[in-house]
MOPAC internal coordinates of N, CA, C and O (Angstrom, degrees):
PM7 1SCF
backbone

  N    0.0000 0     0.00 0     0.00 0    0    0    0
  C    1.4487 1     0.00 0     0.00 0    1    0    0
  C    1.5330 1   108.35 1     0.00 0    2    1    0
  O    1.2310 1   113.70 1   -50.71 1    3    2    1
  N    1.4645 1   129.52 1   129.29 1    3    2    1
  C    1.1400 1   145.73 1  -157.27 1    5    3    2
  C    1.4244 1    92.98 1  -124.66 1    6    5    3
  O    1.2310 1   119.55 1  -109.29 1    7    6    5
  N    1.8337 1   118.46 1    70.71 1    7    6    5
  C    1.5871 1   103.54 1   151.92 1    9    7    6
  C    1.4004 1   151.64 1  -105.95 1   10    9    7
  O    1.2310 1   131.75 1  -170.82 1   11   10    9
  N    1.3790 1    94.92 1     9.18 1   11   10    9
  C    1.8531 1   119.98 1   174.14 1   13   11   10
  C    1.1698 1   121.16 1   -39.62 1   14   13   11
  O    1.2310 1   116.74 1   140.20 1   15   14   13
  N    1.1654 1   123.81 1   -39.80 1   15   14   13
  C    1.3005 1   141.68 1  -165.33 1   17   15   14
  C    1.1146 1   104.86 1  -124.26 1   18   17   15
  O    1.2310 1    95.50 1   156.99 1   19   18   17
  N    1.1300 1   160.54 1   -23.01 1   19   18   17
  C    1.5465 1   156.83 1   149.04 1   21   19   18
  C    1.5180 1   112.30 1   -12.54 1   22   21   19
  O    1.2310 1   121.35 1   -65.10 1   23   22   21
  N    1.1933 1   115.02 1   114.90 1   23   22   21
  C    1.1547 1   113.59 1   171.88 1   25   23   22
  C    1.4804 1   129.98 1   -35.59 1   26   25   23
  O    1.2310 1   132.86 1   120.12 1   27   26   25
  N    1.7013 1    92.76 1   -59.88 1   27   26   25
  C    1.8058 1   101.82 1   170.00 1   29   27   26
  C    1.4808 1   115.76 1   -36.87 1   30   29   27
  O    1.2310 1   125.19 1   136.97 1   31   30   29
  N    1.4421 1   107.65 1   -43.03 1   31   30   29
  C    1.6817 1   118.25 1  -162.95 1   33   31   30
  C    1.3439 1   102.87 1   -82.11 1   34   33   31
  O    1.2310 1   112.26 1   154.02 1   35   34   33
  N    1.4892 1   132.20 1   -25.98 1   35   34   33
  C    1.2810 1   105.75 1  -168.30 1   37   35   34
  C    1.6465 1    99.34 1  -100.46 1   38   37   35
  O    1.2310 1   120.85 1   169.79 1   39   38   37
  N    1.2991 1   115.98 1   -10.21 1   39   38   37
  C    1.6322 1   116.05 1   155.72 1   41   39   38
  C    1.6144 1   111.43 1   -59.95 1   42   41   39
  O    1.2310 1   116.01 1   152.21 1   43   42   41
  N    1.1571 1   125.18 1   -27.79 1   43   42   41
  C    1.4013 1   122.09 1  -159.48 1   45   43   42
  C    1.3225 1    91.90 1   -76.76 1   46   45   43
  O    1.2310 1   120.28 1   133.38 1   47   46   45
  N    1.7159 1   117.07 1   -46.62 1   47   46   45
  C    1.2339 1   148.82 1  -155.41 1   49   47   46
  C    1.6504 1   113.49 1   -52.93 1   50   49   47
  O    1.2310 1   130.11 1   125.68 1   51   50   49
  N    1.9466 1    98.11 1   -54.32 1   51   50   49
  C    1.3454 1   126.07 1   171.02 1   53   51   50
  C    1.7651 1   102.35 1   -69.90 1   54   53   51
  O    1.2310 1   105.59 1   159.17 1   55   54   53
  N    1.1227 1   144.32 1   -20.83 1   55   54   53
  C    1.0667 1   127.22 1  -152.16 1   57   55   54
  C    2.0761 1    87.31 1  -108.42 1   58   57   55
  O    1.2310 1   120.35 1   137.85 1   59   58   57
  N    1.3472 1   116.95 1   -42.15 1   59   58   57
  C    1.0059 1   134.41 1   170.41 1   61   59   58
  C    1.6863 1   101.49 1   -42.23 1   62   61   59
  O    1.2310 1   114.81 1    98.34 1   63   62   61
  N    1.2916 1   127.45 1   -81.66 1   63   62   61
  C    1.4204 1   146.28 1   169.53 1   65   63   62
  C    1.8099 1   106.54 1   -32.43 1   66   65   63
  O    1.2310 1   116.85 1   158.46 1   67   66   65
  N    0.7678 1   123.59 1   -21.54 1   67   66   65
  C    2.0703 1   129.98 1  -171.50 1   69   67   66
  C    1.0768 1   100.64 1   -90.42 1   70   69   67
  O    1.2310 1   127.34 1   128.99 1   71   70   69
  N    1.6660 1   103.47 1   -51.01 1   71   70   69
  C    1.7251 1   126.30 1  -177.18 1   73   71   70
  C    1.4597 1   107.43 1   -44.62 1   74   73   71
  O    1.2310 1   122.11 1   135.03 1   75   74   73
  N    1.2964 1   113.57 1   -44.97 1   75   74   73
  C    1.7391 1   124.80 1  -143.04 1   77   75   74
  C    1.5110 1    99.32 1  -105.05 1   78   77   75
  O    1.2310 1   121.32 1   158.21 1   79   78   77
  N    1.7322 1   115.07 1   -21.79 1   79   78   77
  C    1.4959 1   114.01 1   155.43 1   81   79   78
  C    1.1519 1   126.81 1   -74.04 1   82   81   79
  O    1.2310 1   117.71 1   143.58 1   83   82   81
  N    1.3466 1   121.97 1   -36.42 1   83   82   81
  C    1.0352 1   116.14 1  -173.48 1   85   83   82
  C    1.6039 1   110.67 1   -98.31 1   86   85   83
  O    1.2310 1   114.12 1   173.00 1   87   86   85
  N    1.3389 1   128.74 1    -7.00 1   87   86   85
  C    1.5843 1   107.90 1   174.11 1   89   87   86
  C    2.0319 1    92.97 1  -145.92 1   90   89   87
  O    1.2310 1   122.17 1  -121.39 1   91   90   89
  N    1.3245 1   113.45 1    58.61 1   91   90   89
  C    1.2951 1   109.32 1  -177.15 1   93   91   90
  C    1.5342 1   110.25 1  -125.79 1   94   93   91
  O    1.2310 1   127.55 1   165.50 1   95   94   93
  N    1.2690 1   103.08 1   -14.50 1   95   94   93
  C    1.7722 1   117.58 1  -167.97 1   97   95   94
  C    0.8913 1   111.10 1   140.29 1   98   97   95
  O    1.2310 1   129.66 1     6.94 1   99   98   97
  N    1.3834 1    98.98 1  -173.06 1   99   98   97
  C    1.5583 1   116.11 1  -179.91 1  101   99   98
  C    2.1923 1   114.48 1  -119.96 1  102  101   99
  O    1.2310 1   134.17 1  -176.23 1  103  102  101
  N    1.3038 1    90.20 1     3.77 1  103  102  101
  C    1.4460 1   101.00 1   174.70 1  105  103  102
  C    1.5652 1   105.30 1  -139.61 1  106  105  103
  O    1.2310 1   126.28 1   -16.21 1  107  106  105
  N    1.6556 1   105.53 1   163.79 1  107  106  105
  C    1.1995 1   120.31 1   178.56 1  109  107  106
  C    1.5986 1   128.23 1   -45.16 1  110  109  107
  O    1.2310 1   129.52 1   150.58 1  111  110  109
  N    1.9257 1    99.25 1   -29.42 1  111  110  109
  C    1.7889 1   103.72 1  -159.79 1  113  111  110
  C    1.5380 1    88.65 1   -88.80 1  114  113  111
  O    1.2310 1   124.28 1   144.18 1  115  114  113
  N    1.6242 1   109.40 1   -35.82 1  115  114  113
  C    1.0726 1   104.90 1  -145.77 1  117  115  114
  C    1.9489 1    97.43 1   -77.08 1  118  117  115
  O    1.2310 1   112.00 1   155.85 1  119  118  117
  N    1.2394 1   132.69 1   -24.15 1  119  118  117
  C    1.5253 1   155.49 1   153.61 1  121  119  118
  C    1.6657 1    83.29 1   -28.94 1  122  121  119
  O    1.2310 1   125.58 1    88.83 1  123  122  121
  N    1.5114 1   106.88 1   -91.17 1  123  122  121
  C    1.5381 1   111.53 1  -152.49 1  125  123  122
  C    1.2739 1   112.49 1   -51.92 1  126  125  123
  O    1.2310 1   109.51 1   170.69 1  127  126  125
  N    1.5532 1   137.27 1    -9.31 1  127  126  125
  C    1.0770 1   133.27 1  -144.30 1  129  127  126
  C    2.0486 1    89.86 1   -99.91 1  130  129  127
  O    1.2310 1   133.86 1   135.92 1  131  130  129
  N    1.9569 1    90.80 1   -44.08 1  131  130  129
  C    1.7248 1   105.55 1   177.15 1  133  131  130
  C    1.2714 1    94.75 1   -37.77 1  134  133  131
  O    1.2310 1   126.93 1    98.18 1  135  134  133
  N    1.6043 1   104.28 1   -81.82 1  135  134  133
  C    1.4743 1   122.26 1  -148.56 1  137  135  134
  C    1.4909 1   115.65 1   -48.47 1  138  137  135
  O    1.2310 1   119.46 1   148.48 1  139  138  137
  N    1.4189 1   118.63 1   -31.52 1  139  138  137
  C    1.4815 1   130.55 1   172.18 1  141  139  138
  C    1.4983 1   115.76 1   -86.03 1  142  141  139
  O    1.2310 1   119.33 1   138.30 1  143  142  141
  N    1.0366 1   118.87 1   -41.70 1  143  142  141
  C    1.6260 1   109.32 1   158.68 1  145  143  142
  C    1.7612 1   124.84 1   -51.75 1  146  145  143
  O    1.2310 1   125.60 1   151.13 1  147  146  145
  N    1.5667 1   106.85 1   -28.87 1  147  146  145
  C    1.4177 1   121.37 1   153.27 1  149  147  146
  C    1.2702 1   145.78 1   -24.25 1  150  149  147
  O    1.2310 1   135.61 1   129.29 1  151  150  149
  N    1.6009 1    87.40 1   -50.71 1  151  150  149
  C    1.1733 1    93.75 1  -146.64 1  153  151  150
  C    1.7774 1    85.62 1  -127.06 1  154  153  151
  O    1.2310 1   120.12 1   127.86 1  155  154  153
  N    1.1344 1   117.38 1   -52.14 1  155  154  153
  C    1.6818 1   104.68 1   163.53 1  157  155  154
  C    1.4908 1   150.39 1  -115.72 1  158  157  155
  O    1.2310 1   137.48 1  -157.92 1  159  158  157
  N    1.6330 1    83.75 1    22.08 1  159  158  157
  C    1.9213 1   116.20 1   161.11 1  161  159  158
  C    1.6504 1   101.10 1    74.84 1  162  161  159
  O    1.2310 1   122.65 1  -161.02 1  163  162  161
  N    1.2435 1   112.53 1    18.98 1  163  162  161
  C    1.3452 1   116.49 1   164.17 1  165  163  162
  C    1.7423 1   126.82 1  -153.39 1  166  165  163
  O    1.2310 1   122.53 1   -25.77 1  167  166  165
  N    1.4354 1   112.77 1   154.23 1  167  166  165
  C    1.3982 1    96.51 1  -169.60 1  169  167  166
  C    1.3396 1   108.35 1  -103.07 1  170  169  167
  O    1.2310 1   124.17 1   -23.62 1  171  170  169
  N    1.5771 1   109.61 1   156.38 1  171  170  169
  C    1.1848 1   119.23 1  -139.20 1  173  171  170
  C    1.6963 1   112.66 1   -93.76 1  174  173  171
  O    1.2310 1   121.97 1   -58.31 1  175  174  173
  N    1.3530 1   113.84 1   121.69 1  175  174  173
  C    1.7197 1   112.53 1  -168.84 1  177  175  174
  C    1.5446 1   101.89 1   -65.08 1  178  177  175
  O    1.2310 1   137.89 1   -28.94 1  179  178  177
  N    1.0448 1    82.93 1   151.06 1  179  178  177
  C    1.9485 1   110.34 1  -179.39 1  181  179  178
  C    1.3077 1   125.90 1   -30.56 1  182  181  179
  O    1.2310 1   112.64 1   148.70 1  183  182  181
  N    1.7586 1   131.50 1   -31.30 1  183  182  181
  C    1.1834 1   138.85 1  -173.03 1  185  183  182
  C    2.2784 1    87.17 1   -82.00 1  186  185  183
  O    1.2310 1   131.87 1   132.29 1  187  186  185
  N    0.8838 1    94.69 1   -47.71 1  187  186  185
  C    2.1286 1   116.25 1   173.70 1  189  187  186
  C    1.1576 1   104.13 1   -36.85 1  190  189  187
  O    1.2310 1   120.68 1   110.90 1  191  190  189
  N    1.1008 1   116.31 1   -69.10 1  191  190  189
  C    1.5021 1   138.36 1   174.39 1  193  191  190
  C    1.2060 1   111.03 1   -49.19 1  194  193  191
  O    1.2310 1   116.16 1   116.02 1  195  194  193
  N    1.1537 1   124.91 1   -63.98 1  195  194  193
  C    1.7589 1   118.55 1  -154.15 1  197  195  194
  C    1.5348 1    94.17 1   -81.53 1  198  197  195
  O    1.2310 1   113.06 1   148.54 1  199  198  197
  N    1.6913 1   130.72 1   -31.46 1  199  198  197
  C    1.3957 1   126.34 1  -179.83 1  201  199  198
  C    1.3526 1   107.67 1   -67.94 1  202  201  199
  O    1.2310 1   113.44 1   142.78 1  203  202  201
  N    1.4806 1   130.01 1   -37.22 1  203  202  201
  C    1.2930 1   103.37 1   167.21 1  205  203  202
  C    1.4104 1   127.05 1  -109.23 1  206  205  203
  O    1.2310 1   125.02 1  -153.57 1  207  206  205
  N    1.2594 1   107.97 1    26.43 1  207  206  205
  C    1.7607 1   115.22 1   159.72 1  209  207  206
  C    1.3624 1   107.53 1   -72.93 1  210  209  207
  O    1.2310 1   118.11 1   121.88 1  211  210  209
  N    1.5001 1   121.20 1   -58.12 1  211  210  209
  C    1.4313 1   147.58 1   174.94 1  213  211  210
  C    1.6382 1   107.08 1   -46.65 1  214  213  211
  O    1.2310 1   120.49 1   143.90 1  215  214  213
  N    1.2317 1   116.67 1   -36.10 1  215  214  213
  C    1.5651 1   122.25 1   165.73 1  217  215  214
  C    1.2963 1   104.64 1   -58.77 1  218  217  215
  O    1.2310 1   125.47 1   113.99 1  219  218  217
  N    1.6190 1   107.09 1   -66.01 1  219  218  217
  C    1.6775 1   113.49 1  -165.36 1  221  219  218
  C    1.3891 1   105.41 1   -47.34 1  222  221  219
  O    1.2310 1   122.35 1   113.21 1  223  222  221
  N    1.1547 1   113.10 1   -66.79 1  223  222  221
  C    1.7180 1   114.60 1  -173.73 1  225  223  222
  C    1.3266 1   113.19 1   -65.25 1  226  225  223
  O    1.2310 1    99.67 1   147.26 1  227  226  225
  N    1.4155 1   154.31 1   -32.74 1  227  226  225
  C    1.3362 1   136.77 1   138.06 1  229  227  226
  C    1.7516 1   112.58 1   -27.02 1  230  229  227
  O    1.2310 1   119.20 1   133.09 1  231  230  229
  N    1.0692 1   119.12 1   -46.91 1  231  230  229
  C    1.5052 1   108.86 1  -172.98 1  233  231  230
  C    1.1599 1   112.57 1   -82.27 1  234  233  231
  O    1.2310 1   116.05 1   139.19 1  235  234  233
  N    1.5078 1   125.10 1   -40.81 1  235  234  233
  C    1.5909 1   128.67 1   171.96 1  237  235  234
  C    1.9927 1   105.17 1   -67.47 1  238  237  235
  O    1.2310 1   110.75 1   176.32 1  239  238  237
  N    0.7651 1   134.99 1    -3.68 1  239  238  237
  C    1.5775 1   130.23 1   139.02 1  241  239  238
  C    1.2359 1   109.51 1   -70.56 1  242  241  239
  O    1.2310 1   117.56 1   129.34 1  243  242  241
  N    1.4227 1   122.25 1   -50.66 1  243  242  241
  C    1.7392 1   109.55 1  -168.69 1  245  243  242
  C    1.3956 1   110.61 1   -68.66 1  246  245  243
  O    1.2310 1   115.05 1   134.93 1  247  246  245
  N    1.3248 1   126.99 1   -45.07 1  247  246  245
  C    1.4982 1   131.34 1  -176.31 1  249  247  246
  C    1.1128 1   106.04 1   -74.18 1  250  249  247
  O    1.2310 1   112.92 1   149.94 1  251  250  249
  N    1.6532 1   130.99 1   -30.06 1  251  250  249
  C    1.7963 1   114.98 1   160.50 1  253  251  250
  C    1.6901 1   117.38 1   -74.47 1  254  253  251
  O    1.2310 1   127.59 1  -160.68 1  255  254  253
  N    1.4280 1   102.99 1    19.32 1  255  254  253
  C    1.3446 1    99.97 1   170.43 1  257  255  254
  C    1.1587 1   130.42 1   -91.01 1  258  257  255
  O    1.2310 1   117.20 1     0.23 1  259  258  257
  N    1.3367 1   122.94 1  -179.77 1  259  258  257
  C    1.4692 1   113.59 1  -165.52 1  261  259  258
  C    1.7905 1    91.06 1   -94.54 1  262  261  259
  O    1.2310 1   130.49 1   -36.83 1  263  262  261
  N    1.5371 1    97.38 1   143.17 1  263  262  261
  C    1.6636 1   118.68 1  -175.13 1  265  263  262
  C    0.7809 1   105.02 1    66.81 1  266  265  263
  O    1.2310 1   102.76 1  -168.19 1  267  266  265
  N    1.9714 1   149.21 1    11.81 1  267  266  265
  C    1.2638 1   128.75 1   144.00 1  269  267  266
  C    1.7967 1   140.16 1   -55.64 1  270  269  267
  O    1.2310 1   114.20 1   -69.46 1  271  270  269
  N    1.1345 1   128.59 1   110.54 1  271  270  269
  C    1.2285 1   125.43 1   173.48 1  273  271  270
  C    1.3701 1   113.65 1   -81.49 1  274  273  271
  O    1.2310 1   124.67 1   -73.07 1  275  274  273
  N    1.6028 1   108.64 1   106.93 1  275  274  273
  C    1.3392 1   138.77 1  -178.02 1  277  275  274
  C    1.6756 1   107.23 1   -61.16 1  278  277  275
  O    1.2310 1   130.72 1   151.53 1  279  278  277
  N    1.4578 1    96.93 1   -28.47 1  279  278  277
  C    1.8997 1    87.06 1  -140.02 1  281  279  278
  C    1.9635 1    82.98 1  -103.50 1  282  281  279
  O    1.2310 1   123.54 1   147.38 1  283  282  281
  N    1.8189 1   110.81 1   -32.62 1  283  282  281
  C    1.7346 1    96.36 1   172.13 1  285  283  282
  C    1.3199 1   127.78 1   -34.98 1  286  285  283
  O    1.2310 1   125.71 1   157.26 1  287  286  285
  N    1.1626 1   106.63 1   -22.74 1  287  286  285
  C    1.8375 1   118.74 1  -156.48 1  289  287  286
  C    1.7407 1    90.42 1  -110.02 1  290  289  287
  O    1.2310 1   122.19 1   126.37 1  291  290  289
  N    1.2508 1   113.41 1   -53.63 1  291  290  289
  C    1.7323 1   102.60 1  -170.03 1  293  291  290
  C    1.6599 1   114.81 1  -100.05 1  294  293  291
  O    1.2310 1   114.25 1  -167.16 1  295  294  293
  N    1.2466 1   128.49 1    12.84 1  295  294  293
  C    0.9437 1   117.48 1   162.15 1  297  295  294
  C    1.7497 1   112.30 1  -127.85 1  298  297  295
  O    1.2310 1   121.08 1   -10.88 1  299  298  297
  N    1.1945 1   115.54 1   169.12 1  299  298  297
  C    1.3644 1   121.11 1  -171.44 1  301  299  298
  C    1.5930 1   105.50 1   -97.64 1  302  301  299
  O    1.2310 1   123.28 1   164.43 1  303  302  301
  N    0.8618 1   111.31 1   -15.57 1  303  302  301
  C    1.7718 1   131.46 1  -173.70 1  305  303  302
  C    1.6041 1   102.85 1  -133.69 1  306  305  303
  O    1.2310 1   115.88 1  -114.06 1  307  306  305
  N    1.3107 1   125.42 1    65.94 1  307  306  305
  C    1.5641 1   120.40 1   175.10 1  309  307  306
  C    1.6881 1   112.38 1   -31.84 1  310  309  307
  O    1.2310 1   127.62 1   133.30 1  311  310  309
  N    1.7394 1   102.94 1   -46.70 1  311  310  309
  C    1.9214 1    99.06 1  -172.94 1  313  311  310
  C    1.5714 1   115.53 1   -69.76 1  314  313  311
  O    1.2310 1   122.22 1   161.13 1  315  314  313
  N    1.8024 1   113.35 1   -18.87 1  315  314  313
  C    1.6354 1   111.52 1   170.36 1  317  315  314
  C    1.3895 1    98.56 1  -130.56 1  318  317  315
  O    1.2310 1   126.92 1   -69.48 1  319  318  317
  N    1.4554 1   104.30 1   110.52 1  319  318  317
  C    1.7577 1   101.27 1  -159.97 1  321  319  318
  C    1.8572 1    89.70 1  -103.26 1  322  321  319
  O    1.2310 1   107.20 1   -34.97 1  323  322  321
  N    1.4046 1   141.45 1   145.03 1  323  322  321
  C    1.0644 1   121.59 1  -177.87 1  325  323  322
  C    1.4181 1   113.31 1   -92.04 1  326  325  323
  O    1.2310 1   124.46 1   -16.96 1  327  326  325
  N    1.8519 1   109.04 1   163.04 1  327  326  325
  C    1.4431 1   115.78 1   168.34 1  329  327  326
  C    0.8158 1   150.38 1   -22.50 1  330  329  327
  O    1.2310 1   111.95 1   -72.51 1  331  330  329
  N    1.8250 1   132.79 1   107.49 1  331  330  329
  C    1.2157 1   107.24 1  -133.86 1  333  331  330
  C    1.8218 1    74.84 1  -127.66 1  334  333  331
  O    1.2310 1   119.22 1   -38.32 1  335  334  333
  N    1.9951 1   119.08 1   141.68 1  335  334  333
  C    1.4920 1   123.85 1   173.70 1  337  335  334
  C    1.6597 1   111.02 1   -24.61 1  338  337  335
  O    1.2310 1   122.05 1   -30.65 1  339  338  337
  N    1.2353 1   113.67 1   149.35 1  339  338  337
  C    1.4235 1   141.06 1   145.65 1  341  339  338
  C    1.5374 1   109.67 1     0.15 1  342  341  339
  O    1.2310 1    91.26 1   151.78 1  343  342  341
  N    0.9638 1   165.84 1   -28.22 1  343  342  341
  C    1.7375 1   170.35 1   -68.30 1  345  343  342
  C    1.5670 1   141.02 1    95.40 1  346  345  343
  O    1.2310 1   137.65 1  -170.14 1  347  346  345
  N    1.6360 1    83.42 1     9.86 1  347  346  345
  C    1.5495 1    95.09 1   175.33 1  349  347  346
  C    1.5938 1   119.19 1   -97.72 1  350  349  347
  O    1.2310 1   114.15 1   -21.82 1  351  350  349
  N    1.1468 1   128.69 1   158.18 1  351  350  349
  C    1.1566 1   114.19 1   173.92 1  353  351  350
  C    1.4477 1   112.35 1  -132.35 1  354  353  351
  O    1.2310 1   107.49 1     7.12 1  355  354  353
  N    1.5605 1   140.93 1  -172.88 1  355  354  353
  C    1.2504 1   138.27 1  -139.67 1  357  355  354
  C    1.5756 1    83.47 1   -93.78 1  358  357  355
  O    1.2310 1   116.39 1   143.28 1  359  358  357
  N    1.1535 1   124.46 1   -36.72 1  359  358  357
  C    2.2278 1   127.55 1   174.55 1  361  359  358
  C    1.3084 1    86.26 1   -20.65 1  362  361  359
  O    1.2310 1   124.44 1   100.96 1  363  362  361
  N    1.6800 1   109.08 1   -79.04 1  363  362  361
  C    1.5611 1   138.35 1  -142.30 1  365  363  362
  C    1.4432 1   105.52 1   -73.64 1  366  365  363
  O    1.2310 1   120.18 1   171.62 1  367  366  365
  N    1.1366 1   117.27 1    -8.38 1  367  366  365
  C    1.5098 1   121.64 1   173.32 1  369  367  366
  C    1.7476 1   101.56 1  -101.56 1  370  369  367
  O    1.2310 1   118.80 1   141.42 1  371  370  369
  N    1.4502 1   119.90 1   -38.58 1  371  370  369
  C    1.4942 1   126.44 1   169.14 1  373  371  370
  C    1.7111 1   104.22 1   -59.58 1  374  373  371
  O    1.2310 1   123.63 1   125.64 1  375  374  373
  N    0.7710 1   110.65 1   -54.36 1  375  374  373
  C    1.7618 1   117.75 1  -156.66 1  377  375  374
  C    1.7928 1    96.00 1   -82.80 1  378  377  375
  O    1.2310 1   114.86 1   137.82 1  379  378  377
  N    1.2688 1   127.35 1   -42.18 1  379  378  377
  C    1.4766 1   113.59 1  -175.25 1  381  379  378
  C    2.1335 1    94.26 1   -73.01 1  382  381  379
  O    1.2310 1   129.52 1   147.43 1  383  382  381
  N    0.8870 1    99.26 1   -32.57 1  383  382  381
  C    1.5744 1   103.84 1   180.00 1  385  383  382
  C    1.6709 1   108.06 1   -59.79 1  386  385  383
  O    1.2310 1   118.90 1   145.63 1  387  386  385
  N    0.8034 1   119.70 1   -34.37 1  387  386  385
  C    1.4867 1   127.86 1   170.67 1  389  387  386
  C    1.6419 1   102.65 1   -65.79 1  390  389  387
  O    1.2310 1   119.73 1   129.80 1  391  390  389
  N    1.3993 1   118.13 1   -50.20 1  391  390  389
  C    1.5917 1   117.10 1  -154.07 1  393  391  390
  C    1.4829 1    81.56 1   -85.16 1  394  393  391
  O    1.2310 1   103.58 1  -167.58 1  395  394  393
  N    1.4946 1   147.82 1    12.42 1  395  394  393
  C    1.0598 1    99.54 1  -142.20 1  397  395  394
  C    1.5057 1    70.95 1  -134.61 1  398  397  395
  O    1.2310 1   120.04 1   168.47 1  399  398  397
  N    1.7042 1   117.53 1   -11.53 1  399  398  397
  C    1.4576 1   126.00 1   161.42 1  401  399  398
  C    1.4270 1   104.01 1   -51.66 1  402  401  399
  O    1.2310 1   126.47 1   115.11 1  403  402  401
  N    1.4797 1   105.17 1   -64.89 1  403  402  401
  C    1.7727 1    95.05 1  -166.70 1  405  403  402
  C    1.7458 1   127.40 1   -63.72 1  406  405  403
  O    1.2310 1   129.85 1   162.12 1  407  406  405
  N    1.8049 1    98.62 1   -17.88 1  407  406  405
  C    1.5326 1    81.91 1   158.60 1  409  407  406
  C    1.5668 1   130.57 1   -94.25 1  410  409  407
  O    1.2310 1   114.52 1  -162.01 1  411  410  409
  N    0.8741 1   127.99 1    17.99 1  411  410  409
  C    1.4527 1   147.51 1   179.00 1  413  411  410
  C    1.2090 1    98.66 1   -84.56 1  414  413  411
  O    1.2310 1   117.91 1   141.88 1  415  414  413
  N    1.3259 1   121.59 1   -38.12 1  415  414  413
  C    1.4932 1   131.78 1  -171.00 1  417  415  414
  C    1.4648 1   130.93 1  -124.69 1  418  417  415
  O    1.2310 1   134.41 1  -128.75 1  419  418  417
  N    1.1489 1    89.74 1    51.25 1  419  418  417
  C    1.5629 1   112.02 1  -164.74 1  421  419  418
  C    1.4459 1   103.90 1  -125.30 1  422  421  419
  O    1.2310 1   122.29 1   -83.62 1  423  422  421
  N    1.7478 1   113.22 1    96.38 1  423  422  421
  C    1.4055 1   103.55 1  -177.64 1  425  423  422
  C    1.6822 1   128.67 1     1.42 1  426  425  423
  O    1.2310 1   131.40 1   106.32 1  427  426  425
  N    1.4281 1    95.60 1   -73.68 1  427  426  425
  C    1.3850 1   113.12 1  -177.98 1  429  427  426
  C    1.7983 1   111.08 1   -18.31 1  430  429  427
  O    1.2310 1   131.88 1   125.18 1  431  430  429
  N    1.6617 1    94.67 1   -54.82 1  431  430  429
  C    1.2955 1    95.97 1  -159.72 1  433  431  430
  C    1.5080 1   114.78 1   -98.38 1  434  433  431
  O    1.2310 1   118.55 1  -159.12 1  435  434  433
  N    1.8096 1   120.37 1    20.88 1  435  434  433
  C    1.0932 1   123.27 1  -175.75 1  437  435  434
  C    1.8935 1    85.46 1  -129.30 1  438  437  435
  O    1.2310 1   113.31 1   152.28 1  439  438  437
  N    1.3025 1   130.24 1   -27.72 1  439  438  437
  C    1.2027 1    90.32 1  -160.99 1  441  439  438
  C    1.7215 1   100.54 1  -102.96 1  442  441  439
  O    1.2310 1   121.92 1     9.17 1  443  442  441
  N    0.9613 1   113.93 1  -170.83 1  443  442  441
  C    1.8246 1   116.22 1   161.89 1  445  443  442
  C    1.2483 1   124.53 1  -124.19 1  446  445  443
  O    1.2310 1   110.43 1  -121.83 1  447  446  445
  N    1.3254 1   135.58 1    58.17 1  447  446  445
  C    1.3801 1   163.67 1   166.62 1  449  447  446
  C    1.3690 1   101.53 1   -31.13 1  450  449  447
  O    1.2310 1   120.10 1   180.00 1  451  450  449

């Protein structure tokens, strides 16, 4: 099954990522902890954690980079990109959208074992 790139999924992905700004915290652990309790009803042990903290912040450098388009990746409509919390910016909407691909797509949370 090829859903990384699926349109559906990376809408789910973006809608997942908005979710986790706007009612997940006010810090990074405390975000990943939402978004992964989300998505596979448990929070995520420490080796979990640091692989996709270490994701997030690799990508929130790339999307605060120069010629990155923040909003291709986190919005569904780049020209009306939606509201993004109090201190967030289009990175943090790019980069949780990324973390928020790999849990969407994380056995765990696609198969039913």
């Amino acid at each position: 099954m090829a859903t990384l790139n699926e349109p559906l999924f990376v809408e789910c992905a973006r809608a997942l990522a908005l979710k986790t700004l706007q009612e997940g915290g006010h810090n990074d652990s405390d975000r990943l902890d939402y978004a992964f309790r989300r998505c596979l009803g448990r929070r995520p042990v420490s080796h979990e954690a640091e692989a996709l903290l270490t994701l997030l912040y690799k990508q929130l450098v790339y999307f605060r980079g120069t010629g990155a388009t923040a909003w291709d990746l986190a919005a569904n409509d780049p020209a009306n990109p939606p509201a993004l919390p109090t201190g967030c910016t289009p990175a943090d909407a790019a980069a949780w959208t990324a973390v928020s691909r790999v849990l969407l797509n994380l056995d765990e949370a696609i198969t039913k074992e």
